[in-house]
Biotite code that builds the C-alpha atoms (Angstrom):
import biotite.structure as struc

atoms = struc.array([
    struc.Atom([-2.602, 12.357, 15.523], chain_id="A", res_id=1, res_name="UNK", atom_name="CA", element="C"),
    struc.Atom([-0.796, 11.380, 12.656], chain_id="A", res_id=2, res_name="UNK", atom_name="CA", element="C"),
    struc.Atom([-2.900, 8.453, 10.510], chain_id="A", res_id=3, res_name="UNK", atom_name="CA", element="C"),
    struc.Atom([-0.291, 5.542, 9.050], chain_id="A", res_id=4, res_name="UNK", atom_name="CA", element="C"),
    struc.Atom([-1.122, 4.132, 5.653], chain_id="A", res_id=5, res_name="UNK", atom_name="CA", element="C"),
    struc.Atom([0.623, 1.473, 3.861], chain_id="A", res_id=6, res_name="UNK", atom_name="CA", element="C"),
    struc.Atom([2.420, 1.992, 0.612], chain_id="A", res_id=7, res_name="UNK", atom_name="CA", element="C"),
    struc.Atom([1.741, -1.041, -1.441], chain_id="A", res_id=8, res_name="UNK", atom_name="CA", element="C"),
    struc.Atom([-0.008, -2.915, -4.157], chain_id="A", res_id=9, res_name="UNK", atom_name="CA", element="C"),
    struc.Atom([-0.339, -6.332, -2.247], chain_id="A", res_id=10, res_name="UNK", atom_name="CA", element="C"),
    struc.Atom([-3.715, -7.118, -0.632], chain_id="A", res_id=11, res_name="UNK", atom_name="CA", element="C"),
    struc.Atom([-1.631, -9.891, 1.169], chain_id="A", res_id=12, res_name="UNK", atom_name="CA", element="C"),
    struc.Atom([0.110, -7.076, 2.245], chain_id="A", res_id=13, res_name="UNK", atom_name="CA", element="C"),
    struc.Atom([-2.659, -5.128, 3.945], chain_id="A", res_id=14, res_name="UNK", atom_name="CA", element="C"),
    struc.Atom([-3.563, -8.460, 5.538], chain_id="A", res_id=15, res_name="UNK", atom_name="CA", element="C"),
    struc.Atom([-0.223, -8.490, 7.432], chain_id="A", res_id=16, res_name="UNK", atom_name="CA", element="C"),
    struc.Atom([-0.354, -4.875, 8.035], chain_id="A", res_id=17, res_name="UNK", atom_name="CA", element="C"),
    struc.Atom([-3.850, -5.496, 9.775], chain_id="A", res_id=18, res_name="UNK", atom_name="CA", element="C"),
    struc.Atom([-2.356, -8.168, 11.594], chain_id="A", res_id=19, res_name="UNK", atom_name="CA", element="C"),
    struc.Atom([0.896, -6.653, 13.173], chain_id="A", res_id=20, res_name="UNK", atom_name="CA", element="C"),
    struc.Atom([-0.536, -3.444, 13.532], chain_id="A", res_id=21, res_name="UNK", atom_name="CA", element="C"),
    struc.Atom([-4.065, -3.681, 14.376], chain_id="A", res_id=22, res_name="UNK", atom_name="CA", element="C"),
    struc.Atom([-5.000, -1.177, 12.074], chain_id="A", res_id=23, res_name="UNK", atom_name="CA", element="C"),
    struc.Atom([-4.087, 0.988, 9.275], chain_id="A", res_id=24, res_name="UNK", atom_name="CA", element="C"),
    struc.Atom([-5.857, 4.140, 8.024], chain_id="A", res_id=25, res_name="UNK", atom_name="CA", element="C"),
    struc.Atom([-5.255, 3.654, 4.370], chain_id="A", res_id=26, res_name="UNK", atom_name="CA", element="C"),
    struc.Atom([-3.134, 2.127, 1.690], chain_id="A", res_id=27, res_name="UNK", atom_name="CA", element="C"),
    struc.Atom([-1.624, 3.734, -0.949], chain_id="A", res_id=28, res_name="UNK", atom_name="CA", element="C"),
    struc.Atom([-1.141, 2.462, -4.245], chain_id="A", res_id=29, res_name="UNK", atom_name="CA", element="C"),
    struc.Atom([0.499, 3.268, -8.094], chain_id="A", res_id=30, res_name="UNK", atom_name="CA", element="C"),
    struc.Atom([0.814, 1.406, -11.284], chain_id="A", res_id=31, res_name="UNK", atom_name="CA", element="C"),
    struc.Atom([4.497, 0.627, -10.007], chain_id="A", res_id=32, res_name="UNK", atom_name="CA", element="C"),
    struc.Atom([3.602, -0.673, -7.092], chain_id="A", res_id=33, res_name="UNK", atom_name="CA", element="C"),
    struc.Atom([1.044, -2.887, -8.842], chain_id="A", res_id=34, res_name="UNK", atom_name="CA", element="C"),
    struc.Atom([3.105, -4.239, -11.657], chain_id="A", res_id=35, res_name="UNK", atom_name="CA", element="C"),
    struc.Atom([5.128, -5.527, -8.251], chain_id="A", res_id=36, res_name="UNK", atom_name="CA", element="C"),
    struc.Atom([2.095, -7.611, -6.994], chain_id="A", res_id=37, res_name="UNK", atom_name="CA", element="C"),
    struc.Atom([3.198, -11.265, -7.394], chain_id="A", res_id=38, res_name="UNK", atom_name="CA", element="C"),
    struc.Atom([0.255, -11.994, -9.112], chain_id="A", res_id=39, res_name="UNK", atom_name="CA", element="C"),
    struc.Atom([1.318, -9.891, -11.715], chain_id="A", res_id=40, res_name="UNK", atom_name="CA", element="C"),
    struc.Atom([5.564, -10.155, -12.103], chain_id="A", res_id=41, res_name="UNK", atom_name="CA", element="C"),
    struc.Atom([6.469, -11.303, -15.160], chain_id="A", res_id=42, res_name="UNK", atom_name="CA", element="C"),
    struc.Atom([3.041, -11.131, -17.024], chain_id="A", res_id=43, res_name="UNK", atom_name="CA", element="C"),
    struc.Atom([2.158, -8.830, -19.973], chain_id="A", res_id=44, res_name="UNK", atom_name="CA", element="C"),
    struc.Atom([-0.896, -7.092, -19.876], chain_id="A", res_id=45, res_name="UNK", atom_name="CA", element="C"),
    struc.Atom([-3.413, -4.801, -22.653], chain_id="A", res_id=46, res_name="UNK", atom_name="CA", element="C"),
    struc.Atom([-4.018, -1.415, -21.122], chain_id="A", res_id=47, res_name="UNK", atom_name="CA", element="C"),
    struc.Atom([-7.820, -2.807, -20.524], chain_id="A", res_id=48, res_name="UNK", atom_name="CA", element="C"),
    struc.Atom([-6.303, -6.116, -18.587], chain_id="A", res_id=49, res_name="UNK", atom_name="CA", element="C"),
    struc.Atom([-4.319, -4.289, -16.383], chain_id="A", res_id=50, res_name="UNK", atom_name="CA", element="C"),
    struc.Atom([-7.232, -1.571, -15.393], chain_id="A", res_id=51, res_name="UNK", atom_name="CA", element="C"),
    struc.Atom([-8.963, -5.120, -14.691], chain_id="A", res_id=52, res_name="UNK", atom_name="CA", element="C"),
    struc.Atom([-6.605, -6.526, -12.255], chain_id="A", res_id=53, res_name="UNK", atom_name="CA", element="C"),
    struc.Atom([-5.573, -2.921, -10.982], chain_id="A", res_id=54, res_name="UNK", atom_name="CA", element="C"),
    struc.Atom([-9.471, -2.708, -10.218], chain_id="A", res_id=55, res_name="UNK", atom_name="CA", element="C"),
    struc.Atom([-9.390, -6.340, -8.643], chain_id="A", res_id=56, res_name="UNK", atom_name="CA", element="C"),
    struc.Atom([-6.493, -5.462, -6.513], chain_id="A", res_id=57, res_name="UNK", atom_name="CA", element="C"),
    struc.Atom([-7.781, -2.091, -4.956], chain_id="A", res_id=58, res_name="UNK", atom_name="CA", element="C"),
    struc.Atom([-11.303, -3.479, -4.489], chain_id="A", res_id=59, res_name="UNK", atom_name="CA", element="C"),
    struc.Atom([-9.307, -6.527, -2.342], chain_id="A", res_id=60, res_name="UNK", atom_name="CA", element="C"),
    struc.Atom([-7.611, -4.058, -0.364], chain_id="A", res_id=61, res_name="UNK", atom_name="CA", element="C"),
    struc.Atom([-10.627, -1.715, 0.289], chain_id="A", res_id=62, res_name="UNK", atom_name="CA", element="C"),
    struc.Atom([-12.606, -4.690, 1.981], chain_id="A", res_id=63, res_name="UNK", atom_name="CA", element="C"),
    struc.Atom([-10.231, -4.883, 4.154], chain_id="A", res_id=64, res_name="UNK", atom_name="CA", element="C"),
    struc.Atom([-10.171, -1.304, 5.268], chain_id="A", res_id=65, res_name="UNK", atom_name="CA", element="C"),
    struc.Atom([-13.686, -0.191, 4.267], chain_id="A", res_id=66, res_name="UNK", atom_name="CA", element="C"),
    struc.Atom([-13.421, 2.587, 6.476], chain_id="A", res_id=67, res_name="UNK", atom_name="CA", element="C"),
    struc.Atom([-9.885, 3.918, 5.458], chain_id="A", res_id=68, res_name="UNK", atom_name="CA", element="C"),
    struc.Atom([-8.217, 5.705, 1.628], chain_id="A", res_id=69, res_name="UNK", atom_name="CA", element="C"),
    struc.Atom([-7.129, 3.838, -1.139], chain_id="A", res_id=70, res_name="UNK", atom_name="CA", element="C"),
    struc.Atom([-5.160, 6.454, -2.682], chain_id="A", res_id=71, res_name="UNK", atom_name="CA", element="C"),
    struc.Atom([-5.686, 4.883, -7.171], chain_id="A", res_id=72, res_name="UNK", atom_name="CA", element="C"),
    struc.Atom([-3.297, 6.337, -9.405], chain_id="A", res_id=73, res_name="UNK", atom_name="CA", element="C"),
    struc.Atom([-3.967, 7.889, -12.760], chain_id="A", res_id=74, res_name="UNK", atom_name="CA", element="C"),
    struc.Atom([-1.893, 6.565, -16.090], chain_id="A", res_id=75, res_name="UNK", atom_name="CA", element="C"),
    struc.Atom([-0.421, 10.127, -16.564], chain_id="A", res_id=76, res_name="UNK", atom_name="CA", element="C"),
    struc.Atom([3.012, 11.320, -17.946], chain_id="A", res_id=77, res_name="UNK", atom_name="CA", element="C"),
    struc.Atom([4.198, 14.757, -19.281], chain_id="A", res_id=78, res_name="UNK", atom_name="CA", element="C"),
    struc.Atom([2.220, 15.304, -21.560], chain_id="A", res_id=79, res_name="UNK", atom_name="CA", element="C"),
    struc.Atom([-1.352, 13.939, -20.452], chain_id="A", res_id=80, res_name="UNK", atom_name="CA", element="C"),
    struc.Atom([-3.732, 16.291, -20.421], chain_id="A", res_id=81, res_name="UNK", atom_name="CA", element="C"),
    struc.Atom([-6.190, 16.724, -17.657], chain_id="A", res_id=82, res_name="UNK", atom_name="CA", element="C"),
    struc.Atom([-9.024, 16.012, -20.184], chain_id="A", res_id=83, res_name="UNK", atom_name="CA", element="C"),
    struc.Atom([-7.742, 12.670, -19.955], chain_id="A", res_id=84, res_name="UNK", atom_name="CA", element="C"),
    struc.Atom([-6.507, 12.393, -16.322], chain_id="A", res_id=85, res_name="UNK", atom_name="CA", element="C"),
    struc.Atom([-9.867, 13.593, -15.697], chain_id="A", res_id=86, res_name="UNK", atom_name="CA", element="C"),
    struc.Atom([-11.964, 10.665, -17.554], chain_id="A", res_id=87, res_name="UNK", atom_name="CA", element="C"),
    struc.Atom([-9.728, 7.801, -15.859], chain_id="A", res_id=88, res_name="UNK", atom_name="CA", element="C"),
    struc.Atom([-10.271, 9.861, -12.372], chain_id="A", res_id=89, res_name="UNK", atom_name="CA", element="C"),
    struc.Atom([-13.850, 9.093, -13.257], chain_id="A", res_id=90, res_name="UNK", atom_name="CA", element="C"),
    struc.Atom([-13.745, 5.492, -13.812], chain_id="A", res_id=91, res_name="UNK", atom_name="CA", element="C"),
    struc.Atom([-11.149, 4.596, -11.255], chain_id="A", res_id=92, res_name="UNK", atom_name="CA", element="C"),
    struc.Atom([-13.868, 6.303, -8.689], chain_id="A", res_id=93, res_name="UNK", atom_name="CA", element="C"),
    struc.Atom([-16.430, 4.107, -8.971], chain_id="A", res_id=94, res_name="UNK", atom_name="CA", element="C"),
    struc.Atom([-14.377, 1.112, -8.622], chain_id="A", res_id=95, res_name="UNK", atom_name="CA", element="C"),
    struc.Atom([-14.359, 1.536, -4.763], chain_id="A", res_id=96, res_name="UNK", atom_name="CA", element="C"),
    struc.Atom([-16.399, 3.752, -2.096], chain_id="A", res_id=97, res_name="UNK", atom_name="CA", element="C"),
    struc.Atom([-12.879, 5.029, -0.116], chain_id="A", res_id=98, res_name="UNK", atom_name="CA", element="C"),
    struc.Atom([-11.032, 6.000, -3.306], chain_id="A", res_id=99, res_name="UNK", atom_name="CA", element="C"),
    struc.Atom([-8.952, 8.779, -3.640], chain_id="A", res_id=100, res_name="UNK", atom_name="CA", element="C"),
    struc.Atom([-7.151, 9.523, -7.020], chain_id="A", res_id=101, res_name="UNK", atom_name="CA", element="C"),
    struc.Atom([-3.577, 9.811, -7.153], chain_id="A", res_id=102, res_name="UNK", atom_name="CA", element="C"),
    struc.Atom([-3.085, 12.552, -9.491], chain_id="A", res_id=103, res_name="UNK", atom_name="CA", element="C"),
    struc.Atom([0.599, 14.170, -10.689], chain_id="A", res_id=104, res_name="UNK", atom_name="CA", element="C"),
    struc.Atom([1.471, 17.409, -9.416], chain_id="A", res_id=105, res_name="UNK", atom_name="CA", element="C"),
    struc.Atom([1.638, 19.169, -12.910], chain_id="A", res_id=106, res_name="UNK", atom_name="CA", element="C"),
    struc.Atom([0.078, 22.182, -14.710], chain_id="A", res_id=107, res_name="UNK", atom_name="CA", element="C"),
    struc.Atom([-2.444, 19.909, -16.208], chain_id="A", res_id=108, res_name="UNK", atom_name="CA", element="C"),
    struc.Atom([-3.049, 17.509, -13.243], chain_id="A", res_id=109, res_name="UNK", atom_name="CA", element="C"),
    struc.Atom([-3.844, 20.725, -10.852], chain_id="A", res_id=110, res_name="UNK", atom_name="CA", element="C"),
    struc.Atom([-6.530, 21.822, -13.323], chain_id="A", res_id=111, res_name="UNK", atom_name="CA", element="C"),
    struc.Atom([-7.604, 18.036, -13.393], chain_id="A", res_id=112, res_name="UNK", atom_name="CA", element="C"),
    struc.Atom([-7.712, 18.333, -9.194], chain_id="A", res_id=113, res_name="UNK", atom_name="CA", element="C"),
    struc.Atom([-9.812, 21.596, -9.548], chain_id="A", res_id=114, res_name="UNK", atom_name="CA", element="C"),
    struc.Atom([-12.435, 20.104, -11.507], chain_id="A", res_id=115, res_name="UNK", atom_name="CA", element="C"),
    struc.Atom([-12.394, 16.887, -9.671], chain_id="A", res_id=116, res_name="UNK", atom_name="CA", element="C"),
    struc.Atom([-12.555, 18.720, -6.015], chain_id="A", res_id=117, res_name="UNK", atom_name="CA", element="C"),
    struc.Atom([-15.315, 20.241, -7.218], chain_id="A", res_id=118, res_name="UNK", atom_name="CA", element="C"),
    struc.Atom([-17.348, 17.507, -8.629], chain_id="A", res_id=119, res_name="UNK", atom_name="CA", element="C"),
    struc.Atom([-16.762, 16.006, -4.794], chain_id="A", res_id=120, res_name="UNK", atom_name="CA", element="C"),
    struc.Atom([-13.909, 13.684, -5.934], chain_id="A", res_id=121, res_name="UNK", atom_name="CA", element="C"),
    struc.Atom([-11.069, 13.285, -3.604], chain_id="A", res_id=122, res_name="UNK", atom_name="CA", element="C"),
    struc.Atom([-7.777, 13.563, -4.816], chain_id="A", res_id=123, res_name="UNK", atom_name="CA", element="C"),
    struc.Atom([-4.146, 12.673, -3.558], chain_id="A", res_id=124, res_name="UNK", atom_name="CA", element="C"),
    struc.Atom([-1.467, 15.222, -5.384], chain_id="A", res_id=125, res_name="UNK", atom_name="CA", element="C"),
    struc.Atom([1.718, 13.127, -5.857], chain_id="A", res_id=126, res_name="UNK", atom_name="CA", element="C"),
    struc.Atom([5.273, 13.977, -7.599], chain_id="A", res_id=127, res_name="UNK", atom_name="CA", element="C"),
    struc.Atom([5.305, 16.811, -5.117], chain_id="A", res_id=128, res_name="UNK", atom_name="CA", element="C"),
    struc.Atom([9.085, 17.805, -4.743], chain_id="A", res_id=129, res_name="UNK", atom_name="CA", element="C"),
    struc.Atom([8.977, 22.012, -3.126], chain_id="A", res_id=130, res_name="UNK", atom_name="CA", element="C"),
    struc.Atom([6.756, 24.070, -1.515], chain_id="A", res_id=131, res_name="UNK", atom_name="CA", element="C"),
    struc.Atom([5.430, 26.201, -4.816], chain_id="A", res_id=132, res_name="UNK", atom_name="CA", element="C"),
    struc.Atom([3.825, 22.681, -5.657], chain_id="A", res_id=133, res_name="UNK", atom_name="CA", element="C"),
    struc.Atom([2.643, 22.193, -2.520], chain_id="A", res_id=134, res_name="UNK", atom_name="CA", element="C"),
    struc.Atom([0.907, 26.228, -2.348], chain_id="A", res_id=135, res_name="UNK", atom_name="CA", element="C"),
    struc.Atom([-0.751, 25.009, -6.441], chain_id="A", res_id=136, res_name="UNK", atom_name="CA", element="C"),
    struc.Atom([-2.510, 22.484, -4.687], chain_id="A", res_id=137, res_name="UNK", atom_name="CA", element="C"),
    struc.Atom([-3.579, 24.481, -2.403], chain_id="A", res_id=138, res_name="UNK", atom_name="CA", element="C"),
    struc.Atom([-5.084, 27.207, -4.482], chain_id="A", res_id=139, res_name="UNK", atom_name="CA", element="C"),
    struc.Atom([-6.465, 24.470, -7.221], chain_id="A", res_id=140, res_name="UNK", atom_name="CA", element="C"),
    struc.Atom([-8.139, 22.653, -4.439], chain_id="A", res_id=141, res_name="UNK", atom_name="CA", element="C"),
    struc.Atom([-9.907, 25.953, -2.485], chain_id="A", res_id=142, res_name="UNK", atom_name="CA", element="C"),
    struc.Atom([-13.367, 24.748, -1.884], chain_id="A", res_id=143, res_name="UNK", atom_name="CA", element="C"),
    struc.Atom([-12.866, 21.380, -0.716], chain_id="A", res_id=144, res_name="UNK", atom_name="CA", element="C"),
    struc.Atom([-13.734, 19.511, 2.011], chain_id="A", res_id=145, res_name="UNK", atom_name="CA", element="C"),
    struc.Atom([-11.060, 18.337, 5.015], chain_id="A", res_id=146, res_name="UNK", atom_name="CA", element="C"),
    struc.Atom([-9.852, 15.167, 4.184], chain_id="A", res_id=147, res_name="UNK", atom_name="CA", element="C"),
    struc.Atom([-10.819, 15.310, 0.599], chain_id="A", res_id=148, res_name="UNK", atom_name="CA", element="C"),
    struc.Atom([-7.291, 16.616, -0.946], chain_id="A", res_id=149, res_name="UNK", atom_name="CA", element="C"),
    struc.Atom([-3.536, 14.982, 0.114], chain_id="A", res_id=150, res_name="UNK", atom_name="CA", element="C"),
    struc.Atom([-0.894, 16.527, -0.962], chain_id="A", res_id=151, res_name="UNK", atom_name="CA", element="C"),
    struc.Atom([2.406, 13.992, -1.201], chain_id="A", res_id=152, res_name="UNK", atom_name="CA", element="C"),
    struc.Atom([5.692, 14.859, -0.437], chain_id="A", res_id=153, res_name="UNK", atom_name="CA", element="C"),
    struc.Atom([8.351, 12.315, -1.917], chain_id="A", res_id=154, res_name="UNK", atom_name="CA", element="C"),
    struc.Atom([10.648, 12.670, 1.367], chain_id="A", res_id=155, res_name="UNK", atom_name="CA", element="C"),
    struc.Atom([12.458, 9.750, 0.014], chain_id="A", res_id=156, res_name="UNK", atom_name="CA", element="C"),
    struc.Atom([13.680, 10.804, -3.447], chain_id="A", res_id=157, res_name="UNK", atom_name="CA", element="C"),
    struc.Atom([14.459, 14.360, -2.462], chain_id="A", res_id=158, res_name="UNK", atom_name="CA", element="C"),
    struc.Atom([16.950, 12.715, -0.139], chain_id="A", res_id=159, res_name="UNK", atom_name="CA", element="C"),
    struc.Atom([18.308, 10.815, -3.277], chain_id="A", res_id=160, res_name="UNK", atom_name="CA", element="C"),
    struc.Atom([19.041, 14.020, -5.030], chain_id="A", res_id=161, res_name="UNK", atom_name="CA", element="C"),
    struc.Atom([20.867, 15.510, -2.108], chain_id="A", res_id=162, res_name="UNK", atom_name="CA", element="C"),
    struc.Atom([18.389, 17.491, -0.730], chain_id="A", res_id=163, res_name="UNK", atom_name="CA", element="C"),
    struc.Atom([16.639, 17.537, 2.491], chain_id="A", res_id=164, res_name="UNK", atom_name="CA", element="C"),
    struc.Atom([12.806, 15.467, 2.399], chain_id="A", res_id=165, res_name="UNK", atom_name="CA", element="C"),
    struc.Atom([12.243, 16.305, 5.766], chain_id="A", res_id=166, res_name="UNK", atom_name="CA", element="C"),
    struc.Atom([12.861, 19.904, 5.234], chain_id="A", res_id=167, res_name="UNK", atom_name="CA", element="C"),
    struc.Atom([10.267, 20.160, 3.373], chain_id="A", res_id=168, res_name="UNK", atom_name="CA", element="C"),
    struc.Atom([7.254, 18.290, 5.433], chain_id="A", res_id=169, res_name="UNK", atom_name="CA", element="C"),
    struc.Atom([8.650, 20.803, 7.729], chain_id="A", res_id=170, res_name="UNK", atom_name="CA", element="C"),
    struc.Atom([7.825, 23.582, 5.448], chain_id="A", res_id=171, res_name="UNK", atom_name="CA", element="C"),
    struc.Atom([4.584, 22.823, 3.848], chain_id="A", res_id=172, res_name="UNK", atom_name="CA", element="C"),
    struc.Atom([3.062, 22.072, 7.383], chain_id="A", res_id=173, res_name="UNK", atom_name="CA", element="C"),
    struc.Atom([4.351, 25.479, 8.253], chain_id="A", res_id=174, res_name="UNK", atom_name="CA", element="C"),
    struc.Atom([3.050, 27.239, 5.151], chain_id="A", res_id=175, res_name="UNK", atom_name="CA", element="C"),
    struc.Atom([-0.985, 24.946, 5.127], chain_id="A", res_id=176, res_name="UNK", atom_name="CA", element="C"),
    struc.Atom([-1.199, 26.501, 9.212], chain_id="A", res_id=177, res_name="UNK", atom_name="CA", element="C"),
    struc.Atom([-1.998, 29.488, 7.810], chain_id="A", res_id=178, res_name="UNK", atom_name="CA", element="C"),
    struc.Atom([-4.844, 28.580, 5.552], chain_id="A", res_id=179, res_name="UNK", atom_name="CA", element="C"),
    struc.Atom([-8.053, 26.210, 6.216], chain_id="A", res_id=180, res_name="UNK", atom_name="CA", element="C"),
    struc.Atom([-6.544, 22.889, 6.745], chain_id="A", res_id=181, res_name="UNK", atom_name="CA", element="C"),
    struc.Atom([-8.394, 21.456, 3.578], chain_id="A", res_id=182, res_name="UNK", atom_name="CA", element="C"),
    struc.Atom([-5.648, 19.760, 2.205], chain_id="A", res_id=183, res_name="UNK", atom_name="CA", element="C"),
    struc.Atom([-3.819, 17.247, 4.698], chain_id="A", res_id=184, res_name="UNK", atom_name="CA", element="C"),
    struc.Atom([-0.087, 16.318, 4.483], chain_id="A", res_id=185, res_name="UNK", atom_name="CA", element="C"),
    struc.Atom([0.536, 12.828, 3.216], chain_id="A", res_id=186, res_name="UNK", atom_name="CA", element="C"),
    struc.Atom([4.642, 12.205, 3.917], chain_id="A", res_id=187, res_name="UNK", atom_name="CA", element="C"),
    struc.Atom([5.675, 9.374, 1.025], chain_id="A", res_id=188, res_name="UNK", atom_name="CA", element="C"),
    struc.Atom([8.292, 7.929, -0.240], chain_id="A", res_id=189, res_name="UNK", atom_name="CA", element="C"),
    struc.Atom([9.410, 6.757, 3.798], chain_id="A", res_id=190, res_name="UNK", atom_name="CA", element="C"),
    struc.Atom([12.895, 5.238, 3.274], chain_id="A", res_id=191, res_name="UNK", atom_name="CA", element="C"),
    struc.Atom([13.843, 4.962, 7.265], chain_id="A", res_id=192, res_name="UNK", atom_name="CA", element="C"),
    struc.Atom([13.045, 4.820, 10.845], chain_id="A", res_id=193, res_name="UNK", atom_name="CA", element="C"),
    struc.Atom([14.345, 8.357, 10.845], chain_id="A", res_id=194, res_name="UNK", atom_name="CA", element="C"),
    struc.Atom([11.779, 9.342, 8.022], chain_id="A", res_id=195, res_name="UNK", atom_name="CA", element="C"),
    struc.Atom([9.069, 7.604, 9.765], chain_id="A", res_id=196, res_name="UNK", atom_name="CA", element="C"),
    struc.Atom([9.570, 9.321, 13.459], chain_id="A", res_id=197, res_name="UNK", atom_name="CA", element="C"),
    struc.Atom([10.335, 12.859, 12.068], chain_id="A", res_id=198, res_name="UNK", atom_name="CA", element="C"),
    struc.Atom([7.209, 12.763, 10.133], chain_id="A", res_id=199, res_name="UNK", atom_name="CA", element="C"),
    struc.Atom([5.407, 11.676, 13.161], chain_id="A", res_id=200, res_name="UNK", atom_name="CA", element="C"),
    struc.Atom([7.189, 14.330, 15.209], chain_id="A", res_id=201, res_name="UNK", atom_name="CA", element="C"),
    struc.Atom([6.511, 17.253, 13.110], chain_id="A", res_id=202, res_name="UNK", atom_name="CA", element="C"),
    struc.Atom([2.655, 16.450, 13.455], chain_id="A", res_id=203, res_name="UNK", atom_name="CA", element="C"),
    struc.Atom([2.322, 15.554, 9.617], chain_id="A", res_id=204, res_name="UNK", atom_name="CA", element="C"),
    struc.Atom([-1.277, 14.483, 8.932], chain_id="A", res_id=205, res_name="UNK", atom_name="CA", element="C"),
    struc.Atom([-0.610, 10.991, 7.615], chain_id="A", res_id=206, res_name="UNK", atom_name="CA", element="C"),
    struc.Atom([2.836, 9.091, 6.703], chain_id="A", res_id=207, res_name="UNK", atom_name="CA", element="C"),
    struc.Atom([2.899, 6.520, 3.964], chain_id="A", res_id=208, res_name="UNK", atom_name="CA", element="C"),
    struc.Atom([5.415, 3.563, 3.949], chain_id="A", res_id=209, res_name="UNK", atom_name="CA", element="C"),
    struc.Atom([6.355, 0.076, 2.449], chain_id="A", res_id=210, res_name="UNK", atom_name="CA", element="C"),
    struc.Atom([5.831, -3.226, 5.122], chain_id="A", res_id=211, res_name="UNK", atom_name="CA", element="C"),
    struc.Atom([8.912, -3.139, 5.837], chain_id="A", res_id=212, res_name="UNK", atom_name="CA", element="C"),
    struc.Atom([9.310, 0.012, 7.203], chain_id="A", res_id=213, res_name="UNK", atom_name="CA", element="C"),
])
């Protein structure tokens, strides 16, 4: 059965989700996403203030669903090494219990995942956009537990470029059959109704999306 997370950065959020719903499995979240929080529009934050209310937000949303993922996003670009990616994965894990760290789907995140994975940190690949990204996780994660590794999909902005999202959920399911089922299909970047019931459809593990969807 496919497992539905929300895609936000708004405890208040979660608390809606919970109440429409019933349930949710996990939330996903990102620096984006938190800069969005209304508790933080228009203010201007040091890199140490933000990790402070970034930590207060996630730790409000895992009480909430102690027993789901809170997917916690590195500060990464192109050229952060995994050195790095690997210290804030370190600190970000102890903020919560159900954490798993959103990591960027990148020469130097996958050796960041590798070491992580193996020092029994979960991890959420994101920025995943074709199917050789999706295999990389695969091979960086080999060891790891079920349920310990995502691997995310941006259906969404593939779409935007003119390419097909779903296509590719599609294809990585195909291609992970294969193997161990240690790393679980996380559909993001949900756009539509028609995103949300293909994903379902094609048996994807879990499916992220704003409220609104």
């Amino acid at each position: 059965m496919t497992k539905l997370f929300l895609d936000s950065g708004d405890p208040k959020e979660t608390k809606e989700a919970l109440a429409v719903l019933g349930m949710i499995d996990g939330q996903t979240t990102n620096p984006s996403l938190i800069a969005k929080n209304p508790e933080a529009v228009g203010k201007k934050f040091t890199r140490e203030e933000i990790n402070e209310f970034y930590k207060g937000v996630v730790r409000e949303i895992s009480a909430q669903i102690p027993k789901g993922s809170v997917s916690v996003e590195v500060y990464a670009d192109a050229n952060t090494l995994a050195k790095d990616m690997i210290k804030q994965a370190g600190e970000f894990n102890l903020w919560i219990p159900n954490a798993h760290i959103k990591l960027p789907t990148t020469p130097e995140g996958l050796k960041a995942a590798s070491e992580l994975t193996k020092q029994g940190i979960k991890v959420n690949m994101t920025l995943v956009f074709n199917q050789s990204q999706a295999a990389a996780v695969y091979a960086a994660t080999q060891g790891a537990k079920k349920g310990d590794v995502f691997v995310s999909p941006f259906v969404g902005r593939l779409d935007d470029r003119g390419e097909n999202g779903m296509d590719l959920i599609k294809n990585i399911l195909q291609m992970y059959r294969a193997g161990d089922g240690h790393v679980e299909v996380l559909a993001a970047s949900i756009r539509s109704l028609e995103h949300f019931t293909k994903t379902i459809e094609f048996g994807c593990d879990i499916i992220t999306a704003p409220l609104k969807a």
